[in-house]
C-alpha positions as CSV (number, residue, x, y, z in Angstrom):
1,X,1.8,-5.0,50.1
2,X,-0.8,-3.4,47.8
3,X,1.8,-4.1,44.8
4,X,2.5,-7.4,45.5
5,X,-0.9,-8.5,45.7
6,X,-1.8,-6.7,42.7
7,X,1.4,-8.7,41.4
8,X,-0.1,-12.2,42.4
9,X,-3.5,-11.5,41.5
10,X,-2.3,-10.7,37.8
11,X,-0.4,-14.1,38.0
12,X,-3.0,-15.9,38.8
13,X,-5.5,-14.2,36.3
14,X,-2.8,-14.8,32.9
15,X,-2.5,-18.6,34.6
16,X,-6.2,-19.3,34.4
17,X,-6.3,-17.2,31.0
18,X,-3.7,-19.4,29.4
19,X,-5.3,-22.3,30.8
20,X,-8.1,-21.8,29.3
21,X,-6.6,-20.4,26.7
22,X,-4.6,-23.9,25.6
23,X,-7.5,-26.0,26.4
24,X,-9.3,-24.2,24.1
25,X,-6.4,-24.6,21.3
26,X,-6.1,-28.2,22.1
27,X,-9.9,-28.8,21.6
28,X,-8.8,-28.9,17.4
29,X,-12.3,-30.5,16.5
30,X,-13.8,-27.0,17.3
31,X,-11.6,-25.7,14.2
32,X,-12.5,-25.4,11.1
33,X,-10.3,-27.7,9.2
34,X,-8.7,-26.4,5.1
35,X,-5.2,-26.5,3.2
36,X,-4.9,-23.3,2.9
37,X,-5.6,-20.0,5.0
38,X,-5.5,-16.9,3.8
39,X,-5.8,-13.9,6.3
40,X,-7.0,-11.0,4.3
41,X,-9.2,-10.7,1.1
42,X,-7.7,-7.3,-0.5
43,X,-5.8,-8.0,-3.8
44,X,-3.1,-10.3,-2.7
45,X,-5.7,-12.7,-0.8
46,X,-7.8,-12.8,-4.0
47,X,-5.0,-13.0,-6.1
48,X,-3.3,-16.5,-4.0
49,X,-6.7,-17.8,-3.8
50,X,-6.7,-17.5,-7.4
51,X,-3.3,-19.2,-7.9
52,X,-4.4,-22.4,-5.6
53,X,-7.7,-22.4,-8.0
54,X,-5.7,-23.0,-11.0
55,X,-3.4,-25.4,-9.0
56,X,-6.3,-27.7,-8.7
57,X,-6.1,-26.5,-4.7
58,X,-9.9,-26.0,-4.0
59,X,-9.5,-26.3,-0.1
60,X,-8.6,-23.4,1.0
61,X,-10.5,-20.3,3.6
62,X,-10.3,-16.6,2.8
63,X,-11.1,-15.0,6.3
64,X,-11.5,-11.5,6.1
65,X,-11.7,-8.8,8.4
66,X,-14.8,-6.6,6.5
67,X,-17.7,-7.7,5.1
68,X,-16.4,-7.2,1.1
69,X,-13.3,-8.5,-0.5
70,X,-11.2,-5.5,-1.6
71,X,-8.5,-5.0,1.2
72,X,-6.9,-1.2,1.0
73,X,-9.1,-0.7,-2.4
74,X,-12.1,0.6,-0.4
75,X,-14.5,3.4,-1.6
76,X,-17.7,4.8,0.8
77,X,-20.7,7.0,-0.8
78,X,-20.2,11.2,-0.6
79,X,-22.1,13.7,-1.8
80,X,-24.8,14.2,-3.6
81,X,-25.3,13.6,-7.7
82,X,-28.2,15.8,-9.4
83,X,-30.3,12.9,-8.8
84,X,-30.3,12.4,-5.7
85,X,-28.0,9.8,-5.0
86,X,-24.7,9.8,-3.2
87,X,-21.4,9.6,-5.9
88,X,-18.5,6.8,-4.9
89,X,-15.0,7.9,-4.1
90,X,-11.8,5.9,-3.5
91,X,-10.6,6.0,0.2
92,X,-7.7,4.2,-0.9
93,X,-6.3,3.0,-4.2
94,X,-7.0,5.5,-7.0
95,X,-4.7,4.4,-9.7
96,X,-3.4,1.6,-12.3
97,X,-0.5,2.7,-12.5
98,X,2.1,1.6,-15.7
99,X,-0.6,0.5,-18.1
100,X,1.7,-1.6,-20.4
101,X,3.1,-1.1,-23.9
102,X,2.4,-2.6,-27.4
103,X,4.2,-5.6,-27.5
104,X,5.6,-5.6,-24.1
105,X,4.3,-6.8,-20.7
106,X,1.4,-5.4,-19.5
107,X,0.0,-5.1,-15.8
108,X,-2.1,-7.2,-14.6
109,X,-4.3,-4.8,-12.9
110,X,-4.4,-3.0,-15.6
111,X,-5.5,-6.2,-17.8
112,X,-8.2,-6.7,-14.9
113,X,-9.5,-2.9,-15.5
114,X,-9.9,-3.8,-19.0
115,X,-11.6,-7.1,-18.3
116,X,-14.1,-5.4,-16.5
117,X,-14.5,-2.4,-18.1
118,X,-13.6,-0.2,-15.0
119,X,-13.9,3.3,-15.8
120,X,-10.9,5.1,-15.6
121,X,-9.3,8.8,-17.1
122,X,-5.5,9.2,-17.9
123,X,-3.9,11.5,-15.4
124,X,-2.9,14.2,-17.2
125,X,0.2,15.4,-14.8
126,X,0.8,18.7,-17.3
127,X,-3.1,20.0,-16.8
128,X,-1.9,21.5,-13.5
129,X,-2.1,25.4,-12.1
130,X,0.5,26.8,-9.5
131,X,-0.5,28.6,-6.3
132,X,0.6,29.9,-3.1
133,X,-0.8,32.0,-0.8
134,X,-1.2,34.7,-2.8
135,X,-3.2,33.2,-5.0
136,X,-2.0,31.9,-8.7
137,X,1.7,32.2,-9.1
138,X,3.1,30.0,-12.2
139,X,6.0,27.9,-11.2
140,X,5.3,25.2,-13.0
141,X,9.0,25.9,-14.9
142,X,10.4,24.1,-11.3
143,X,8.4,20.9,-12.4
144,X,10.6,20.7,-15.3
145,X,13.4,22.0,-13.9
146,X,13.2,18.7,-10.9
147,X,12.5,16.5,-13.7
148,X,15.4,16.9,-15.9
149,X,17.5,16.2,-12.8
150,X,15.7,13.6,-11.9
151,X,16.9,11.7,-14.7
152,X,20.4,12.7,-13.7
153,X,19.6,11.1,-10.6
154,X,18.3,8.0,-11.9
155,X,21.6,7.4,-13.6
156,X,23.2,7.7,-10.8
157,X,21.5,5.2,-8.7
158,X,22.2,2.8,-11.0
159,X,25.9,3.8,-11.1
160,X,26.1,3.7,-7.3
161,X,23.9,0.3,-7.0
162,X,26.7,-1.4,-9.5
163,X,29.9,0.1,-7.5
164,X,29.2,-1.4,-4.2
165,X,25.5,-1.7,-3.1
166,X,25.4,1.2,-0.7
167,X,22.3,2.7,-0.4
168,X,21.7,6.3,0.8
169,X,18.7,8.7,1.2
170,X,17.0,10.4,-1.7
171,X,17.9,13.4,-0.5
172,X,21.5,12.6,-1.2
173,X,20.7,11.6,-4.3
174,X,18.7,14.6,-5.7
175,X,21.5,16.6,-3.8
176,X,24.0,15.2,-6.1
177,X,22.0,15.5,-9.0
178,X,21.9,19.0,-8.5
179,X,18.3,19.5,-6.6
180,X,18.9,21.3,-3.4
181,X,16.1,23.4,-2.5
182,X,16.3,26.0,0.6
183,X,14.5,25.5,3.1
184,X,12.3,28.7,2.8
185,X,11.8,27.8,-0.9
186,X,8.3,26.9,-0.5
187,X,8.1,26.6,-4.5
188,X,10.7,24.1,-4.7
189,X,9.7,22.5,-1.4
190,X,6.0,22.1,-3.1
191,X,7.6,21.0,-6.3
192,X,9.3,18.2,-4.8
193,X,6.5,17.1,-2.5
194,X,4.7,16.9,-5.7
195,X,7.5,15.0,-7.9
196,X,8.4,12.2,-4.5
197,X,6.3,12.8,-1.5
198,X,3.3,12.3,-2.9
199,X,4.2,8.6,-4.7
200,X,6.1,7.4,-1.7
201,X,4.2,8.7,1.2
202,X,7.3,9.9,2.9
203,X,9.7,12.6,2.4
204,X,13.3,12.0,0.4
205,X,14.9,12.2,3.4
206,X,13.5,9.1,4.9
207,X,13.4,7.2,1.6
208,X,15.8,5.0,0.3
209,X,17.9,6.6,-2.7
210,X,18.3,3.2,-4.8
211,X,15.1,1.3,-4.4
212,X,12.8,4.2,-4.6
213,X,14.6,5.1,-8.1
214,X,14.0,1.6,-9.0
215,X,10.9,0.5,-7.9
216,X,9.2,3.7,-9.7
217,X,11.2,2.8,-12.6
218,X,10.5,-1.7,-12.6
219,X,6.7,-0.5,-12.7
220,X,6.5,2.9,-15.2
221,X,9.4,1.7,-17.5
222,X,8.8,-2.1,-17.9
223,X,4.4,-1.6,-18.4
224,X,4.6,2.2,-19.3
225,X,4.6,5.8,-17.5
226,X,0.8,6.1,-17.8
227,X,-1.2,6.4,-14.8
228,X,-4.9,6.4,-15.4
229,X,-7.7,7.9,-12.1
230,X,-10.3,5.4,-11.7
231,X,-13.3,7.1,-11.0
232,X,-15.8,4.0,-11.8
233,X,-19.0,4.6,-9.7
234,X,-19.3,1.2,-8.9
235,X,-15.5,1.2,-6.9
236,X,-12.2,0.1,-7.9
237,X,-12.4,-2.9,-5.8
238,X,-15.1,-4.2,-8.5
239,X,-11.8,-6.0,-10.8
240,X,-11.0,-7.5,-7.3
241,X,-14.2,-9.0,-6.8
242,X,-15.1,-9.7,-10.4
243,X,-11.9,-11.9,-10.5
244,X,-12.6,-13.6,-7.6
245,X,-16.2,-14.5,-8.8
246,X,-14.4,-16.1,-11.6
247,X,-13.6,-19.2,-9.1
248,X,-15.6,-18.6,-5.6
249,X,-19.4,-19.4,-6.2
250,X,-22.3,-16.8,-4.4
251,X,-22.0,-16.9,-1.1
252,X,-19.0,-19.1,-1.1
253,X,-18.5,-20.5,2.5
254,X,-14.9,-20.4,1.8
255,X,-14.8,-16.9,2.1
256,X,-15.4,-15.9,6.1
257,X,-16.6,-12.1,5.9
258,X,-16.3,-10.2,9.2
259,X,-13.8,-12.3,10.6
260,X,-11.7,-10.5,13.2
261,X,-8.2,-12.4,13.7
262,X,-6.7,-12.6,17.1
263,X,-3.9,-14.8,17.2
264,X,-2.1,-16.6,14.4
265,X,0.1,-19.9,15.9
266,X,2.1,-21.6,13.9
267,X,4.8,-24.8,13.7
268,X,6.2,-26.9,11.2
269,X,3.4,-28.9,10.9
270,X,0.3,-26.0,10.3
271,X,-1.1,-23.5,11.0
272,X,-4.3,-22.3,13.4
273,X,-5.9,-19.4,13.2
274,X,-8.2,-17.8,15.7
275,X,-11.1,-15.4,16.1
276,X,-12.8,-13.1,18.2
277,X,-16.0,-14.7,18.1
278,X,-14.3,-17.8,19.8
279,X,-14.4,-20.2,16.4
280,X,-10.8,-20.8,14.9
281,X,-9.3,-22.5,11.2
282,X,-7.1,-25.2,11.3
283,X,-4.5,-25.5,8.3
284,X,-1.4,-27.2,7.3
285,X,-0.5,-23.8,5.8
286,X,-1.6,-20.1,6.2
287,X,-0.9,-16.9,3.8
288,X,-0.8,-13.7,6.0
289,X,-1.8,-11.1,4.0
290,X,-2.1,-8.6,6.4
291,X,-0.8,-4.9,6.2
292,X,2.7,-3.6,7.3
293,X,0.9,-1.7,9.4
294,X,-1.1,-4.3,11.3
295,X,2.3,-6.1,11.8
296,X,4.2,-2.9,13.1
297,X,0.9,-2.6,15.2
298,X,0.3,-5.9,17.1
299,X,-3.2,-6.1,16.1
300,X,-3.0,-9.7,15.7
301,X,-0.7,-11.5,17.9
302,X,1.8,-14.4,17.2
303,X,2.6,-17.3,18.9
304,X,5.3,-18.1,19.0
305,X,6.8,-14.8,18.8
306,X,8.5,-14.1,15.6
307,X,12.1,-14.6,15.5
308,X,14.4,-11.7,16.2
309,X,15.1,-11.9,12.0
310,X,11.4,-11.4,11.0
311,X,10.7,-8.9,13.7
312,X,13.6,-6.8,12.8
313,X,12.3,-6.6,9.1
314,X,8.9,-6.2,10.2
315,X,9.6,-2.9,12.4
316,X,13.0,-2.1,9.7
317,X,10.3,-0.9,6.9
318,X,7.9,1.7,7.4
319,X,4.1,1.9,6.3
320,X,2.9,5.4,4.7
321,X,-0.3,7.3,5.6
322,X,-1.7,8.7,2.4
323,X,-4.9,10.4,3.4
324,X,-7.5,12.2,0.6
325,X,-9.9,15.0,1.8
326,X,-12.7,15.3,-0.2
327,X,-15.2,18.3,-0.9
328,X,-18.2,19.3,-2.8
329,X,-19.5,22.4,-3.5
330,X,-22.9,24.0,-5.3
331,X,-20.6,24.9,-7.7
332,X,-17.1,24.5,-9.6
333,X,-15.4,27.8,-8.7
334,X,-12.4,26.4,-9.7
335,X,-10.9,26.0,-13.3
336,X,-12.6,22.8,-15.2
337,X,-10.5,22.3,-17.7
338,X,-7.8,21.9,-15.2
339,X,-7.1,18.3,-13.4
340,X,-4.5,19.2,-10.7
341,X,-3.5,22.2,-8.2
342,X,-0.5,22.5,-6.6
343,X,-0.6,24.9,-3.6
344,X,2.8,25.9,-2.0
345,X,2.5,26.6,1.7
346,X,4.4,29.8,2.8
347,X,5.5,28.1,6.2
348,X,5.2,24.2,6.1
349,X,6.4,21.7,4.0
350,X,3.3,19.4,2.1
351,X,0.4,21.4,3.8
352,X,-2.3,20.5,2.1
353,X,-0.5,20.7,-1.2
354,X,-1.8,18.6,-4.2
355,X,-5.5,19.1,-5.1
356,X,-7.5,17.2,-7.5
357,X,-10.7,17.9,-9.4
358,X,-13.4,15.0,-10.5
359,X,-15.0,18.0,-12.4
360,X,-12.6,17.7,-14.7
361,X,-13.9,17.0,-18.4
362,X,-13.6,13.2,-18.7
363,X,-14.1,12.5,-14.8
364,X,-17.6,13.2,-13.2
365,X,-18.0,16.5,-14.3
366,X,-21.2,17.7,-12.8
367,X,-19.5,16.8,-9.3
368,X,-18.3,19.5,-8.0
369,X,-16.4,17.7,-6.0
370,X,-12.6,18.5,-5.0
371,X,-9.9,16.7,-2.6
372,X,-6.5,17.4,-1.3
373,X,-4.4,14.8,-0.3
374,X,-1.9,15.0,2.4
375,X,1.2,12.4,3.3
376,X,3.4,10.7,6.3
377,X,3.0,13.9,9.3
378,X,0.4,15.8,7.8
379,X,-1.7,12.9,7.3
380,X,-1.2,11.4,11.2
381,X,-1.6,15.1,12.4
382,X,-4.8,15.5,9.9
383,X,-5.8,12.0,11.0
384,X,-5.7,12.8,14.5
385,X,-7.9,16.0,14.4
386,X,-11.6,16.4,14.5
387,X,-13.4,17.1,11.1
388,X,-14.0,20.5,11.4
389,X,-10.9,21.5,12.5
390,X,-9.1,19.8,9.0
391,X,-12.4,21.4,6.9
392,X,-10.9,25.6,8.6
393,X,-7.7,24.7,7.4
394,X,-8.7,23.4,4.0
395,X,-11.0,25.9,3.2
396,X,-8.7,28.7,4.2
397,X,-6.3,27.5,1.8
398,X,-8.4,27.2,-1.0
399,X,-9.8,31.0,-0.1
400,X,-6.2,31.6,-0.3
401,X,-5.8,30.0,-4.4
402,X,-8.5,31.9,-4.6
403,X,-8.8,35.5,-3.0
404,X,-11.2,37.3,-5.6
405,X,-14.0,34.4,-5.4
406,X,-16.5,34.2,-2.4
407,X,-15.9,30.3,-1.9
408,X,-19.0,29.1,0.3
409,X,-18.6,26.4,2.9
410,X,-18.8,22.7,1.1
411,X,-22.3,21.1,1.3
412,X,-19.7,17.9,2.0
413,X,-17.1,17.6,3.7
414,X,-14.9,13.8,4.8
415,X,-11.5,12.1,4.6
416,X,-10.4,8.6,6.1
417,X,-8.4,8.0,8.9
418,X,-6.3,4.9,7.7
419,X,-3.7,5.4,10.3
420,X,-6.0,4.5,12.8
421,X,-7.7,1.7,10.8
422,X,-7.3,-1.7,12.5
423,X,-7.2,-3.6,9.8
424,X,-4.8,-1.0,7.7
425,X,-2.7,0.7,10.1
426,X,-1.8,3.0,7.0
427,X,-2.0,3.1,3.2
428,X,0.9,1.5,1.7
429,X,4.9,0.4,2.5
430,X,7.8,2.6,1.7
431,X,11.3,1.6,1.7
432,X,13.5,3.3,4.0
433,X,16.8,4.4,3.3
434,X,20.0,1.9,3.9
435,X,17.9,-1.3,4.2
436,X,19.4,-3.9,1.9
437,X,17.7,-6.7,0.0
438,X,18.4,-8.8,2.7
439,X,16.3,-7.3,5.5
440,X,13.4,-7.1,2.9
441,X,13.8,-10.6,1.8
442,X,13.5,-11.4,5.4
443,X,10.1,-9.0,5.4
444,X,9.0,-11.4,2.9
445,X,10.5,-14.9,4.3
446,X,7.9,-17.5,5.9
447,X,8.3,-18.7,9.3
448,X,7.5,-22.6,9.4
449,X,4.2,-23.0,7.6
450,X,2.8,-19.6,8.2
451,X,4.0,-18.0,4.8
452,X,3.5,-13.7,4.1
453,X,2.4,-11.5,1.0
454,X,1.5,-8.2,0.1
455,X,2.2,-5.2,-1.7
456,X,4.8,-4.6,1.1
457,X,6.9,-8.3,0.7
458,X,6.9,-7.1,-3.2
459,X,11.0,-5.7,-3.7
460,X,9.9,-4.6,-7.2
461,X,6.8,-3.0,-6.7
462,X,6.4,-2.3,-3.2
463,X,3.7,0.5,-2.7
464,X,1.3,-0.5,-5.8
465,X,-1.1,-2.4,-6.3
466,X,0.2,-5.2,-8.9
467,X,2.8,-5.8,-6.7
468,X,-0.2,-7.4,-3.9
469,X,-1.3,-9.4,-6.7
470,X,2.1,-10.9,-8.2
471,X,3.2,-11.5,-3.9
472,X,-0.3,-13.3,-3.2
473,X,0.2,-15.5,-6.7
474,X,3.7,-16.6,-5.8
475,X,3.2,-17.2,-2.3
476,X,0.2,-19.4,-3.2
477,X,2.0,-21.0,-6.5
478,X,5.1,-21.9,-4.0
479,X,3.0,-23.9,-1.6
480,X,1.0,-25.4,-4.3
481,X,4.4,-26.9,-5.8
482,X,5.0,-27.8,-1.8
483,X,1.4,-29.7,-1.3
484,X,1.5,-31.5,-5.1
485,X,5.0,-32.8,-4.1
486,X,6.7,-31.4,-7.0
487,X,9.3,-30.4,-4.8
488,X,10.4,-33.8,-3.1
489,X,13.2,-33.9,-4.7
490,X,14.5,-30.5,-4.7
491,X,16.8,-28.4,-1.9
492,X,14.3,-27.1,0.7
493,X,16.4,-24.0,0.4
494,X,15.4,-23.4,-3.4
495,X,13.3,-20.0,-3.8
496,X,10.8,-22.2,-5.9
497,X,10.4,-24.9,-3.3
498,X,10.4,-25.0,0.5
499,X,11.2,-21.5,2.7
500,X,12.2,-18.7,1.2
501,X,15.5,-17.4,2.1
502,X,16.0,-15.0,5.0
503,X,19.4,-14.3,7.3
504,X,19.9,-14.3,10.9
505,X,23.0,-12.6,10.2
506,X,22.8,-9.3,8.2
507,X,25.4,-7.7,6.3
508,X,26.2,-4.2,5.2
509,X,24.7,-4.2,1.9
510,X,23.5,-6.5,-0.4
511,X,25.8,-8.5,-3.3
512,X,24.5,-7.8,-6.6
513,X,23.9,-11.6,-6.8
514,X,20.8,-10.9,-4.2
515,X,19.4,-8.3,-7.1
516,X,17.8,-11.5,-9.2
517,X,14.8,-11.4,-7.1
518,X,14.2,-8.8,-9.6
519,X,13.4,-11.3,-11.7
520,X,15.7,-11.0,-14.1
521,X,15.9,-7.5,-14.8
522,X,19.7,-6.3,-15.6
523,X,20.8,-3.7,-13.2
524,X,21.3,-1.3,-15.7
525,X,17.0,-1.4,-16.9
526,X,16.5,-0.6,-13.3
527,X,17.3,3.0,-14.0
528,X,16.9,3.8,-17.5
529,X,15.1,7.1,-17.6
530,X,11.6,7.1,-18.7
């Protein structure tokens, strides 16, 4: 009896909370009323707003979850500098990666770095020292060693892409390629965390073999295979808000700081958004520019319910936790000519494994500051741990690189916890292995006038940066051309006008005809060694 009443009462309370809930949604004079509505102000946000700007589109509402535009680029004061005041560090992006090349294309974040005179060191991947638990042991030999095959590997994904489209792990590939490392190994288990787990959050065996090859290679061979460490004390996310100051005015009402999303509906004729705080925009289209993770997560829900197509994609790809732990000392007892420390640990597989020094010259070098970075189950279990367990097992592996020194305990100790963040879910997308251009073009497909963007919906460059900005131009671009009419008399079905393509029915891999979302690029540049 208890169960059934508790059955009716529940009834009864979701009929009364949908009641309300639909009066509420039909009262549309409480919402705010715009063109355009773009959930999430990191790169891609800033980047579509951007693109309606220069459409002449001036109606349009960023509503963001923080209080600062900047997304996944987020930095938070640590430390202390000689004079008192705290130094910034990156929580999340670090990097421009692929600068650009004389006479060839060059990224736009990059372009934005330079525009604003971010301050920024080339990483200098050969300034690194090899350790395990012993203390230093050189294997840095293995580095070259996985390299030289890597290029074997390369070739071969592009062999394998061009024979029939089948996709298979990374691990497969660096097998065939040569790269096989035992499992006790722990050198060549470091090594390879090192070379792949560290770029693409996950392993090589849950990464796909042809469009991990490819996306590392449509960003470091088109722009360059430079990577430069921003280290700017005024945060990385200064291009992002520079660029938007360019077109938003002080205080911009446009731009709806502290905005937590709750429900997203959406139809063929617009879009509503609503809030926690009870208010709620009303547009004839919408830009979700939310994470991977926050989809995977249900932080915000959907009504209706995505279609079996988009949530397939959705939960198909996987969001990586990339998680930096950062330390400063009295002191730099390490070397300070040195940039990078790979540790190799003698039981598991990416613990704590890459370490980084901003003492290095041309960083901050009266720091002292450290961090070690772990990936995908290290970060979650990391993540998941109270800070002082995570600061015993850091510092006992640095006392391990370094049995002969007395290393004190760090005068600052922290790390980020983006797994858990509720407007992140994670760091960044990775593509797992067999998933065809087709699922991911469904990732990236709009349902009605609710349309998606992000570094995720990006097949190039999924995982970086630029590829945020070029999704959140194009989607904003595309429903510009939709809004100025200029596609009236073109197939809805065009990828330049009206929805993007998706496919209730999935096939086994993808025809090489699908590959020109790579705009342009022959096969064959996808995997031209660097």
């Amino acid at each position: 009896m208890f169960y059934k009443k508790g059955l009716l009462a529940a009834a009864l309370a979701a009929q009364t909370c949908a009641a309300s809930v639909s009066q509420a949604r039909d009262d549309n004079a409480k919402c705010k009323k715009t063109t355009v509505a773009i959930l999430g102000g990191g790169m891609a946000g800033v980047a579509a707003a951007q693109a309606l700007s220069n459409s002449s589109i001036h109606d349009f509402v960023i509503i963001e979850y923080r209080d600062t535009l900047g997304g996944r680029v987020a930095h938070t004061d640590f430390g202390k500098a000689p004079n008192g005041k705290p130094y910034t560090v990156e929580l999340g992006a670090n990097w421009v990666q692929g600068l650009g090349s004389p006479g060839g294309p060059e990224n736009p974040v990059w372009t934005f770095a330079k525009k604003w005179n971010l301050k920024n060191t080339y990483s200098d991947y050969s300034s690194i020292l090899t350790y395990n638990e012993t203390g230093y042991v050189d294997y840095s030999s293995l580095l070259d060693e996985f390299e030289n095959l890597y290029n074997d590997a390369s070739e071969a994904a592009g062999v394998l892409l061009t024979q029939n489209g089948q996709d298979q792990t990374a691990r497969t590939g660096f097998a065939l390629a040569g790269w096989r490392p035992k499992i006790d190994d722990m050198a060549r288990q470091a090594v390879e965390w090192w070379e792949w787990d560290w770029e693409d959050a996950y392993a090589p065996d849950e990464s796909s073999f042809i469009f991990g090859v490819a996306g590392e290679n449509l960003t470091f061979n088109q722009f360059s295979d430079e990577n430069n460490f921003v280290w700017d004390q005024r945060g990385y996310s200064r291009i992002i808000i520079k660029e938007a100051s360019t077109f938003l005015k002080d205080n911009d009402p446009r731009v709806q700081f502290n905005s937590i999303v709750t429900n997203v509906t959406y139809s063929d004729d617009g879009v509503t958004i609503y809030k926690e705080d009870g208010s709620c925009v009303s547009a004839a289209y919408a830009i979700c520019t939310f994470s991977l993770g926050v989809l995977q997560n249900n932080a915000v829900s959907f009504s209706p319910k995505f279609p079996d197509w988009k949530k397939t994609a959705i939960e198909k790809f996987t969001m990586g936790t990339y998680t930096k732990i950062f330390l400063q000392f009295n002191e730099t007892f390490w070397p300070r000519d040195t940039q990078y420390f790979l540790y190799a640990d003698p039981t598991t597989r990416g613990y704590y494994p890459v370490w980084q020094s901003l003492s290095a010259p041309g960083f901050i070098p009266e720091s002292n500051i450290i961090f070690v970075t772990v990936v995908s189950q290290e970060a979650y279990r990391v993540e998941r741990q109270s800070d002082e367990q995570t600061k015993e097992e850091v510092m006992a592996v640095l006392r391990q690189m370094y049995p002969d020194l007395d290393i004190p305990e760090p005068t600052a100790f922290m790390y980020p916890r983006w797994s858990t963040t509720p407007w992140a879910h994670g760091s960044y997308s990775n593509w797992p292995p067999s998933t065809t251009l087709e699922m991911h073009e469904n990732l990236r497909a709009n349902v009605d006038r609710l349309w998606f963007a992000g570094e995720a919906t990006s097949a190039e460059y999924f995982g970086f940066l630029h590829g945020a900005w070029f999704e959140g131009r194009d989607a904003a671009e595309q429903i510009a051309a939709l809004l100025g009419d200029k596609c009236a008399n073109i197939s809805d079905t065009s990828e330049d006008c009206g929805n993007r393509r998706y496919y209730e029915k999935l096939y086994g891999s993808s025809p090489l005809a699908d590959y020109s979302v790579f705009d342009g690029w022959s096969v064959s540049s996808f995997y031209e060694s660097s």
